[in-house]
C-alpha positions as CSV (number, residue, x, y, z in Angstrom):
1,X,-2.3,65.1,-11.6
2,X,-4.6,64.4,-14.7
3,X,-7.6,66.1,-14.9
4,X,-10.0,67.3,-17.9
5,X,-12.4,70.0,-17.9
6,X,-15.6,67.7,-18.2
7,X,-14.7,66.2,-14.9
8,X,-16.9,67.3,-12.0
9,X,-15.0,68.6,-9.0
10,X,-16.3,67.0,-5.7
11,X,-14.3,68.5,-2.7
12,X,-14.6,66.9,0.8
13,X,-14.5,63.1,1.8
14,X,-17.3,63.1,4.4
15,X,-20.3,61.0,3.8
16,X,-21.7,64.2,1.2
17,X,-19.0,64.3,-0.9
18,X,-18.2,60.3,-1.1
19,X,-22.0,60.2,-1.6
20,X,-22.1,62.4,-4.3
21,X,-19.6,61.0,-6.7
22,X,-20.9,57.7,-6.2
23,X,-24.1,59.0,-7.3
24,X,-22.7,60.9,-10.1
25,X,-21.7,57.8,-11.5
26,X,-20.9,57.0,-14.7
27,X,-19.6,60.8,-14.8
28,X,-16.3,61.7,-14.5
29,X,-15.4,62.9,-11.0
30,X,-12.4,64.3,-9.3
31,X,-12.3,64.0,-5.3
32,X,-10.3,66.2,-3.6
33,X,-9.6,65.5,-0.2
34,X,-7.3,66.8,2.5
35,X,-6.3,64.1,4.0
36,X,-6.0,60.0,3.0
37,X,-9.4,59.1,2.2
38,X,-11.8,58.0,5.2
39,X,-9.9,59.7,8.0
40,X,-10.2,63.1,9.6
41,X,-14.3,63.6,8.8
42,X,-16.5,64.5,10.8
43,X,-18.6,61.9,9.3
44,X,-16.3,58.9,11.4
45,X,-17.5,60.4,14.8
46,X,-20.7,60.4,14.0
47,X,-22.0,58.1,16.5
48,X,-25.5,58.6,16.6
49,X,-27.0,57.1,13.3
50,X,-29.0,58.3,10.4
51,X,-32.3,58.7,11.1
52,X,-35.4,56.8,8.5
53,X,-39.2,56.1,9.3
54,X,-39.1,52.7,8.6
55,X,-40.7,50.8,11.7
56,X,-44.0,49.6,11.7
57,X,-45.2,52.2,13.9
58,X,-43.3,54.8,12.0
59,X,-44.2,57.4,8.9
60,X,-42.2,59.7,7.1
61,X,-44.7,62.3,8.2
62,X,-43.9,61.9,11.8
63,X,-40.3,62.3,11.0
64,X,-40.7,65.6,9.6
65,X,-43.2,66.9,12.3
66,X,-40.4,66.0,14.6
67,X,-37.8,67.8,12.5
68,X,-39.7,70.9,11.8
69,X,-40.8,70.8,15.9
70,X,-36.9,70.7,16.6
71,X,-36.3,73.8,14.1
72,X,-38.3,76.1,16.2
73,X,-39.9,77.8,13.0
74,X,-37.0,78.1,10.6
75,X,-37.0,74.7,9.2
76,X,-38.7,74.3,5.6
77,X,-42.1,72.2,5.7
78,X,-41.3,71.1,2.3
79,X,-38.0,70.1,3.2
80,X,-38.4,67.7,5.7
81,X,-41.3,66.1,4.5
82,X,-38.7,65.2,1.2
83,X,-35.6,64.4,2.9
84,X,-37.8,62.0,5.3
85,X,-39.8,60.3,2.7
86,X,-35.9,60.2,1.4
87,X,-34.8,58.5,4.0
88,X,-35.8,54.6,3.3
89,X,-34.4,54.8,0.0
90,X,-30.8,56.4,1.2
91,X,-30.9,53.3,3.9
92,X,-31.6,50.8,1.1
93,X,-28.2,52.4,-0.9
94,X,-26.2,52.2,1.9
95,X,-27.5,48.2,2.5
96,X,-26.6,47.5,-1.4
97,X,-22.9,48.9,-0.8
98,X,-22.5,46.5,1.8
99,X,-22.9,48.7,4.9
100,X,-23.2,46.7,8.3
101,X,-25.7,48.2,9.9
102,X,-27.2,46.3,13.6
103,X,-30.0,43.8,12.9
104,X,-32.6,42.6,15.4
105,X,-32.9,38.7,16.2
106,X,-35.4,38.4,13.1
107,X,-33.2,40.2,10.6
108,X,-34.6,43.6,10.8
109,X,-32.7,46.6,11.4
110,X,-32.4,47.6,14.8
111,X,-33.8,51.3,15.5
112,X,-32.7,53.4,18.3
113,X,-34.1,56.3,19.9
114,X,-32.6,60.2,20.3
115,X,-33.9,63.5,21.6
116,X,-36.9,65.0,20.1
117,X,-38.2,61.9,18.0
118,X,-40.9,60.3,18.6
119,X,-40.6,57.4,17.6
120,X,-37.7,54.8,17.5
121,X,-36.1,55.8,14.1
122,X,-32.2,55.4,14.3
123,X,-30.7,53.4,12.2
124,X,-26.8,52.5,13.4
125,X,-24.0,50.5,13.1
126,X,-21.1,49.0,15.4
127,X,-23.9,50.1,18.4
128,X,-22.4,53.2,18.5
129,X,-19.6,53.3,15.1
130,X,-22.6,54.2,12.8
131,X,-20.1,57.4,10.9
132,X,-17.2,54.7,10.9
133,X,-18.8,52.1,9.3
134,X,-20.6,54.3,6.9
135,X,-17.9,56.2,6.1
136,X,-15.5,53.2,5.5
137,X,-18.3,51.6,2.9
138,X,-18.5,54.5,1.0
139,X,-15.1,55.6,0.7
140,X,-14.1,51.8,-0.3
141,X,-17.0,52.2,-2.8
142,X,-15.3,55.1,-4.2
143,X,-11.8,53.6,-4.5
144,X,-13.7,50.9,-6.9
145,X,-15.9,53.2,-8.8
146,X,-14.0,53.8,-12.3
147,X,-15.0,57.0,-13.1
148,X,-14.1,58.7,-9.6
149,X,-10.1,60.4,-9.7
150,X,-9.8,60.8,-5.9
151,X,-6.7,63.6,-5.1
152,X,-5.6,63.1,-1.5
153,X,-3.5,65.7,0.5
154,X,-4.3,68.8,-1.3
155,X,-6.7,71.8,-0.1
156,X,-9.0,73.8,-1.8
157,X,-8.3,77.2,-2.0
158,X,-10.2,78.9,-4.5
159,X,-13.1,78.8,-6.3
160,X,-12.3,80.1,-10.4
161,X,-14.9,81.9,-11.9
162,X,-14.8,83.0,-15.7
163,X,-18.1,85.6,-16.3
164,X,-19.8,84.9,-13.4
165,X,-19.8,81.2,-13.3
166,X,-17.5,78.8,-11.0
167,X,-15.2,76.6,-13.9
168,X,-13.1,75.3,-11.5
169,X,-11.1,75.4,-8.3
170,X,-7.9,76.2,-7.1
171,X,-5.8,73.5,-5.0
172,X,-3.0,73.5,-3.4
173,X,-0.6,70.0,-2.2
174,X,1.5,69.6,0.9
175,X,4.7,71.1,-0.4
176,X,2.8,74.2,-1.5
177,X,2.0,73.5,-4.9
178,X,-1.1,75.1,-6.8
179,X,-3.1,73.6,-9.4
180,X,-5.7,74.9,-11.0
181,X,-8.8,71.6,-12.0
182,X,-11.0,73.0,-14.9
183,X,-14.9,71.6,-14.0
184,X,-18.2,71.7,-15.9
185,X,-19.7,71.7,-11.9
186,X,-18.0,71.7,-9.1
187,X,-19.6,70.6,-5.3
188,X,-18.5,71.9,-1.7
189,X,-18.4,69.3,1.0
190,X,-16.4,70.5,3.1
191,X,-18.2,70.2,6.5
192,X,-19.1,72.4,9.3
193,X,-16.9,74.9,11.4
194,X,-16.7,73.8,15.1
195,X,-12.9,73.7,15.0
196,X,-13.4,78.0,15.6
197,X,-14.6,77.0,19.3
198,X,-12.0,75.9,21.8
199,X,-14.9,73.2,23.1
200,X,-15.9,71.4,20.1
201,X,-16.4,67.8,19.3
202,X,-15.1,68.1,15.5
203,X,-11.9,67.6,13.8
204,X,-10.0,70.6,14.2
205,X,-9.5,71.4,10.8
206,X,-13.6,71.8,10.4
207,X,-12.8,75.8,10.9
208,X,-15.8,76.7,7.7
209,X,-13.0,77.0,4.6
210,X,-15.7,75.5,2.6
211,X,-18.1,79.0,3.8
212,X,-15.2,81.3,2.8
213,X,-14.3,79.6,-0.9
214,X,-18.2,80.2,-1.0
215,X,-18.5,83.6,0.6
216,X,-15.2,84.9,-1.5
217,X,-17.0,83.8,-5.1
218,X,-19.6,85.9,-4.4
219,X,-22.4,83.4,-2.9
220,X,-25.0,84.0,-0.4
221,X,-24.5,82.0,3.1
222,X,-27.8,81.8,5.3
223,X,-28.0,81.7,8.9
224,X,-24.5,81.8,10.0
225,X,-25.3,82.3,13.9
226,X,-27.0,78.6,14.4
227,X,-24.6,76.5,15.9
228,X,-25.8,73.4,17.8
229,X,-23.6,72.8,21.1
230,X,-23.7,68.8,21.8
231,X,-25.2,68.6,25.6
232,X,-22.7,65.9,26.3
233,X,-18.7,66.4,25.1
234,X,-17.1,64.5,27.5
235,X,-14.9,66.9,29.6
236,X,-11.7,64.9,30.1
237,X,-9.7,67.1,28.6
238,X,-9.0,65.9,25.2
239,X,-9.1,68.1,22.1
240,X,-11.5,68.0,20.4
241,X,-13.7,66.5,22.3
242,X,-15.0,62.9,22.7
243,X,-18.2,62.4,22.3
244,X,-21.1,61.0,24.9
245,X,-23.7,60.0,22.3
246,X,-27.4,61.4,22.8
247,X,-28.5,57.5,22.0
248,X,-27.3,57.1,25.8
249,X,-29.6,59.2,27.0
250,X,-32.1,57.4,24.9
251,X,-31.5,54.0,26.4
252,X,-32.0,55.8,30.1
253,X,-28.5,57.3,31.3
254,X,-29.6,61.0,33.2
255,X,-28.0,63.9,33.7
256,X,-26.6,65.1,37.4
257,X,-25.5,68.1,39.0
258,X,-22.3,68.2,41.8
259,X,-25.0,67.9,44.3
260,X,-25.9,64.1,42.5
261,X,-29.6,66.5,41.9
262,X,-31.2,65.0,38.6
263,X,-32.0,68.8,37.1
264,X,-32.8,67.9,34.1
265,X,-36.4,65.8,35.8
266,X,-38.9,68.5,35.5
267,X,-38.0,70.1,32.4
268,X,-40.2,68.4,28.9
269,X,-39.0,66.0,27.8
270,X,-36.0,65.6,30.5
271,X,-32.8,64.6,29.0
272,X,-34.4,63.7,25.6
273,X,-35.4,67.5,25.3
274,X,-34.2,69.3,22.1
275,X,-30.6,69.7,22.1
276,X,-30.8,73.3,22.6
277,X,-32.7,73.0,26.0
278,X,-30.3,70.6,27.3
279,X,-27.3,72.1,26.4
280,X,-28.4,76.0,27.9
281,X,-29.4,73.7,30.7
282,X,-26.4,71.9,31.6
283,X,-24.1,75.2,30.4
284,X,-26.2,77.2,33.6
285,X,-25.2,74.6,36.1
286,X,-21.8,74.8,35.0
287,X,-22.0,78.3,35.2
288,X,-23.1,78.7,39.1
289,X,-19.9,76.3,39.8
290,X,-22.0,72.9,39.6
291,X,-20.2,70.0,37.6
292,X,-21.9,67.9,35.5
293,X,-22.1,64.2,34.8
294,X,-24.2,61.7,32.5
295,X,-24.7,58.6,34.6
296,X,-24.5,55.9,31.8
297,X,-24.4,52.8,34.4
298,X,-26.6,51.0,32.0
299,X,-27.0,47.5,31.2
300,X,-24.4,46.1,28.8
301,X,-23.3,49.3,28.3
302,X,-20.0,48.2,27.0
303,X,-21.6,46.3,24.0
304,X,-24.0,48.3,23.5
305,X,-22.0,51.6,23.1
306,X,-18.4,50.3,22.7
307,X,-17.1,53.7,21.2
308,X,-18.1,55.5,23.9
309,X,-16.9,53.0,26.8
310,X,-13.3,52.9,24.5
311,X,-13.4,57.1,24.2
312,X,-13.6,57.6,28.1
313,X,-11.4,54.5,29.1
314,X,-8.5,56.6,26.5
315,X,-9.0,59.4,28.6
316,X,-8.9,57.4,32.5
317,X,-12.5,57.1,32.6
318,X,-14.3,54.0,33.0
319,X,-18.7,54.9,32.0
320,X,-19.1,51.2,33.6
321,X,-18.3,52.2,36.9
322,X,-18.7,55.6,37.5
323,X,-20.5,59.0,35.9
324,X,-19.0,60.7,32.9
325,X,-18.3,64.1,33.0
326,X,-20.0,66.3,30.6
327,X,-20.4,70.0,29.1
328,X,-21.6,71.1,25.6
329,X,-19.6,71.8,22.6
330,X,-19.6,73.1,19.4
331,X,-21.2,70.0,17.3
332,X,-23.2,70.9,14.2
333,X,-23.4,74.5,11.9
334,X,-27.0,74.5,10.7
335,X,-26.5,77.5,8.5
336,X,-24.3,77.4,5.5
337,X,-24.2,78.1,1.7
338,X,-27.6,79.0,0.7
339,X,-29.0,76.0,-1.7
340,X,-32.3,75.1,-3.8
341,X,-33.9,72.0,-3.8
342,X,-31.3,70.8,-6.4
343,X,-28.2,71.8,-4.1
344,X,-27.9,75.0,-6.1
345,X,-26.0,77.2,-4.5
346,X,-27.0,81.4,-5.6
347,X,-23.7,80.9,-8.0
348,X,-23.8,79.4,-11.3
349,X,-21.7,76.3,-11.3
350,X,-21.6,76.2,-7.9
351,X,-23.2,73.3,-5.4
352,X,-23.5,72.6,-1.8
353,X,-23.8,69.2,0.1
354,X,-23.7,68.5,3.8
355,X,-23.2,70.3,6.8
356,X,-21.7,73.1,4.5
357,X,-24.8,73.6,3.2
358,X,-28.2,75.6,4.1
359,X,-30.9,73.4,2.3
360,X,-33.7,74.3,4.8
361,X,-33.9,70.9,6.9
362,X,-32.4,71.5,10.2
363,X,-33.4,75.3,11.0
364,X,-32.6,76.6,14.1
365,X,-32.0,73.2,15.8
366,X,-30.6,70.4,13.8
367,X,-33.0,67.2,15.2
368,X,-30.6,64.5,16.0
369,X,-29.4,62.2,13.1
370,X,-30.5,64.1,10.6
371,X,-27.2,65.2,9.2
372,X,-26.4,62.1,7.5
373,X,-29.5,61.8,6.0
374,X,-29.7,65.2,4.7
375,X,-26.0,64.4,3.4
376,X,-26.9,60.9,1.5
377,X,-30.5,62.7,0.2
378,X,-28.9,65.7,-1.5
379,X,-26.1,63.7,-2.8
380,X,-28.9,62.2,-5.2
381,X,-30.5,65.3,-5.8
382,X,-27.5,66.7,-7.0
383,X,-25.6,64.2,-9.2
384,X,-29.3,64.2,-11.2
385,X,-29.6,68.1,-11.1
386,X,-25.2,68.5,-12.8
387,X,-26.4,65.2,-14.8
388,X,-29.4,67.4,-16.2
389,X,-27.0,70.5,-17.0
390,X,-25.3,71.2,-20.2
391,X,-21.7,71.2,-19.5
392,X,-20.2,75.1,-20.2
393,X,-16.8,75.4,-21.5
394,X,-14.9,78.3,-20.2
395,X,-11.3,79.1,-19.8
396,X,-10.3,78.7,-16.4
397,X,-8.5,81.3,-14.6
398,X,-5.5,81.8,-12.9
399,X,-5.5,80.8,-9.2
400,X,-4.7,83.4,-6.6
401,X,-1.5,83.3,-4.1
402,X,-2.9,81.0,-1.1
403,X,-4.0,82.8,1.8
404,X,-1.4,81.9,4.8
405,X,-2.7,80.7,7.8
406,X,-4.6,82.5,10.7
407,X,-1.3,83.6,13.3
408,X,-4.2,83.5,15.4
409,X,-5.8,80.3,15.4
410,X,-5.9,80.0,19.5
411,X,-7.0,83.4,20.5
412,X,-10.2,82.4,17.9
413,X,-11.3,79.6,19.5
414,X,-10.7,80.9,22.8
415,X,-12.9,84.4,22.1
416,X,-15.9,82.2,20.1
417,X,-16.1,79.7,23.3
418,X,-16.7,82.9,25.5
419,X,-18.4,85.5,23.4
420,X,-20.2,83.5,20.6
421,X,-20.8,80.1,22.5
422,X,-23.8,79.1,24.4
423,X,-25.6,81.9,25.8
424,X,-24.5,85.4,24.1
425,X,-25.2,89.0,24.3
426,X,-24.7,91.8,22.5
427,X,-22.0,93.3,24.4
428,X,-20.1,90.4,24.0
429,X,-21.0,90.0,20.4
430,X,-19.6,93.5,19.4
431,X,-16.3,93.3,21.3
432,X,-16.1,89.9,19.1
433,X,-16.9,91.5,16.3
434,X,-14.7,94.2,16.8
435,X,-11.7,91.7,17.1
436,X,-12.5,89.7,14.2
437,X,-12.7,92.3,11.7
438,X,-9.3,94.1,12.6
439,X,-8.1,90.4,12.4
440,X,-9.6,89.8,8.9
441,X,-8.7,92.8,8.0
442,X,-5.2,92.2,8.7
443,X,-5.0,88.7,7.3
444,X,-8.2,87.5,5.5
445,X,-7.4,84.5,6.3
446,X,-10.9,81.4,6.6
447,X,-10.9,80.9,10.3
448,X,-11.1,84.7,11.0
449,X,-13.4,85.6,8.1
450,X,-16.0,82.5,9.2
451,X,-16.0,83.2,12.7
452,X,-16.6,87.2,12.2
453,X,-19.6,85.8,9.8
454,X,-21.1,84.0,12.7
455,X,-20.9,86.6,15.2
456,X,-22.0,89.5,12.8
457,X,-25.1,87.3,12.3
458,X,-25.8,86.7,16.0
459,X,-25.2,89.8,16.7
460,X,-27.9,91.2,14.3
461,X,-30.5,88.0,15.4
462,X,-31.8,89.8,18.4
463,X,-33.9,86.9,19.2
464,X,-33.3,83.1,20.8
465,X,-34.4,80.6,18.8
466,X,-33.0,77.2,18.4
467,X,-29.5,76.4,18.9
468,X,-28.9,80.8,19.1
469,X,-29.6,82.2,22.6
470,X,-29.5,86.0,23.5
471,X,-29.7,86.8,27.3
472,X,-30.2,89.9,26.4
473,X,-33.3,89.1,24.2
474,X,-34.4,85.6,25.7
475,X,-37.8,85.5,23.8
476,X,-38.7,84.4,20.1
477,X,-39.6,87.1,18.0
478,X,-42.9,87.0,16.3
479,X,-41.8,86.1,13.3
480,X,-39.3,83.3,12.2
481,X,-37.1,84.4,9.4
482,X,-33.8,83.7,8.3
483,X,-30.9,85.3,7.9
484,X,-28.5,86.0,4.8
485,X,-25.0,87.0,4.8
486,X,-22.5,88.0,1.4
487,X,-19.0,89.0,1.7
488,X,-19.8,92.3,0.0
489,X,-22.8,92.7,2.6
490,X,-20.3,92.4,5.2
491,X,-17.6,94.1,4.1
492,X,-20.5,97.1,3.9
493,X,-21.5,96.6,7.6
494,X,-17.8,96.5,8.8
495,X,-17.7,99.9,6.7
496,X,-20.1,101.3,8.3
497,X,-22.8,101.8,5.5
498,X,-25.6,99.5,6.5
499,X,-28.0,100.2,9.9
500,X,-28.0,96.6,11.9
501,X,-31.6,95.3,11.9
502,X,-33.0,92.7,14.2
């Protein structure tokens, strides 16, 4: 494994972290990735599309009115009005690396419409294969680019610091091997944590390791209790989750209850409401005993949404014919690493991209194909921010032993589905909490450590807003703030020594 100490270590092989080293190009890069390049991201099932303001009767103004309106007060003004006027540019990129994306009769890109836009802004690919196709252009743009090194089949396990600053990262290979990669910078893009739910559309492996390498170098991570629960995971079974793409549900496919009631007809915005809405709303139904389906009997459905028609026919369902059945899952974490405009994270040395990241766009409630975008804007902003930096020199530590596996990776999933999932409480929230810290206590091991950071977090946001919903406090509060969480912050709470605060 060569590597030099100039290199820049991107780790993840989504769309952020392909995106990145592409854009740090002509620097050196290593990619580390843990598994073969272009498989096991979340980016792949992505089927949605990446949203731009590029039709005629489109701005990138209206984009971010839409995305601030779907962040219920938490999502930065100043941020979405830059990632949308972003977003025409990042389309252009992927079009000059040879992405296929749909095309109209005349040549123009075909736009779709999600929840909570208001205008037709989604650009896609494949109908419904937009995170395939992207994904496969940029990772065989990386295998070409000369001055990316991409490592396959190795984990990160620990960020190296040397007086204060991250200069490298531990990794560690199939047969248990650990390396230590010197790096003047080095960039998480890791993705999000839905693998900690039992009910989860995301590769199982997304269980927030990139949140604890973070947390564990000393980094601040803000709001850890939004996590967006797809309306539409397509109950069949499988695990994870297939997904029923909102983009149905933008081409008219509604939502009905056992009794064949349409419940979702006199809420706003019916089943294009924000995510949240239709989520809590199909989760109640499902809680008095009623099943739900998404009737998707559209016109050529099958070409039009061939991933979703192939998903349900793998599992003995056939969308053509009859309804799909549905219930939410963990989808999207909109809190993560706390970053600047630059992808900064609050440690020297250290960056953020992606779904692992907190850059202020999504809020409380990620608007619907958004996370790509945000992913392909920061990329940018971050290759010129390292690109600006004087590289530091620093002798590079040695790694840590590897932290063994959580022994209790079911019981996890099982307790956030119940206690941290949809609608929480706080009595719920402290017996979670209670379990998760004698567990991290016991084996400080990522999926423990992640999920206790999420629950402690929801547990002191004694609000709903967004994708976060308290029974017990069912209201906004006055005043939309975030939430910050450190390792050393927590460790002080689970201690004891610090009064929880709303």
């Amino acid at each position: 494994m060569s590597h030099s100490p100039e290199n820049i270590v991107v780790v993840g092989g989504g769309v952020a972290g392909l995106a990145t080293a592409l854009r740090l190009a002509p620097m050196k890069v290593t990619l580390v990735v843990a598994s073969p390049l272009g498989s096991d991201a979340a980016t792949g099932w992505a089927q949605g599309g990446i949203a731009a303001a590029i039709g005629d009767d489109d701005r990138p103004d209206f984009h971010a009115i839409d995305t601030l309106t779907a962040g219920a007060g938490l999502s930065e003004p100043h941020v979405a009005r830059r990632v949308a006027a972003a977003a025409p540019e990042a389309i252009d990129w992927l079009v000059g690396l040879g992405t296929p994306f749909d095309r109209n009769a005349n040549g123009s890109l075909a736009l779709g419409l999600e929840a909570a836009h208001s205008r037709r802004r989604i650009v896609h690919a494949d109908g419904d294969g937009t995170g395939r196709v992207v994904l496969e252009t940029l990772a065989k743009a990386a295998r070409a680019c000369p001055s990316i090194q991409v490592i396959e089949a190795v984990r990160a396990t620990e960020l190296l610091l040397t007086e204060g600053r991250v200069a490298g990262v531990a990794v560690r290979d199939r047969e248990g091997r650990v390396t230590a990669l010197a790096a003047r910078a080095v960039v998480l893009a890791t993705g999000g944590l839905g693998g900690l739910y039992a009910s989860t559309t995301n590769p199982l492996g997304a269980v927030g390791s990139g949140l604890a390498l973070a947390a564990r170098a000393g980094a601040a991570l803000r709001d850890m209790e939004f996590v967006q629960f797809h309306p539409t995971a397509i109950a069949a079974g499988a695990d994870p989750m297939p997904l029923a793409t909102e983009a149905l549900r933008g081409e008219g496919a509604k939502l009905l209850n056992a009794r064949g009631e349409r419940f979702m007809a006199e809420v706003p915005g019916q089943e294009l409401a924000p995510r949240d809405v239709v989520a809590r709303a199909i989760f109640a139904q499902i809680a008095q005993g009623h099943g739900v389906v998404l009737d998707a009997r559209l016109k050529d459905v099958e070409r039009r949404f061939p991933g979703v028609v192939a998903l349900c026919r793998a599992n003995g369902l056939d969308p053509a014919r009859a309804p799909i059945p549905v219930r939410p899952a963990a989808h999207y974490h909109m809190g993560g690493i706390k970053v600047d405009d630059a992808g900064r994270s609050t440690v020297p040395g250290l960056w953020a991209c992606g779904e692992v990241a907190s850059t202020g766009l999504h809020g409380a409630n990620r608007l619907a194909s958004n996370s790509l975008l945000e992913a392909l804007a920061y990329a940018q902003w971050i290759a010129a921010d390292i690109a600006g930096e004087e590289a530091a020199h620093s002798a590079v530590p040695a790694p840590v032993s590897p932290r063994a596996p959580s022994p209790a990776r079911a019981e996890i999933r099982a307790l956030m589905d119940l206690k941290v999932g949809v609608v929480r409480d706080a009595a719920n929230l402290e017996a979670a909490a209670r379990w998760l810290g004698e567990l991290a206590d016991r084996h400080d091991d990522d999926p423990s450590l992640v999920a206790l950071m999420v629950t402690e977090a929801a547990l002191r946001r004694e609000e709903s807003r967004g994708g976060h919903f308290r029974a017990d406090y069912p209201l906004p509060a006055t005043l939309a703030r975030h939430s910050e969480t450190t390792l050393d912050a927590l460790d002080r709470r689970e201690a004891g020594e610090v009064r929880r605060v709303a």
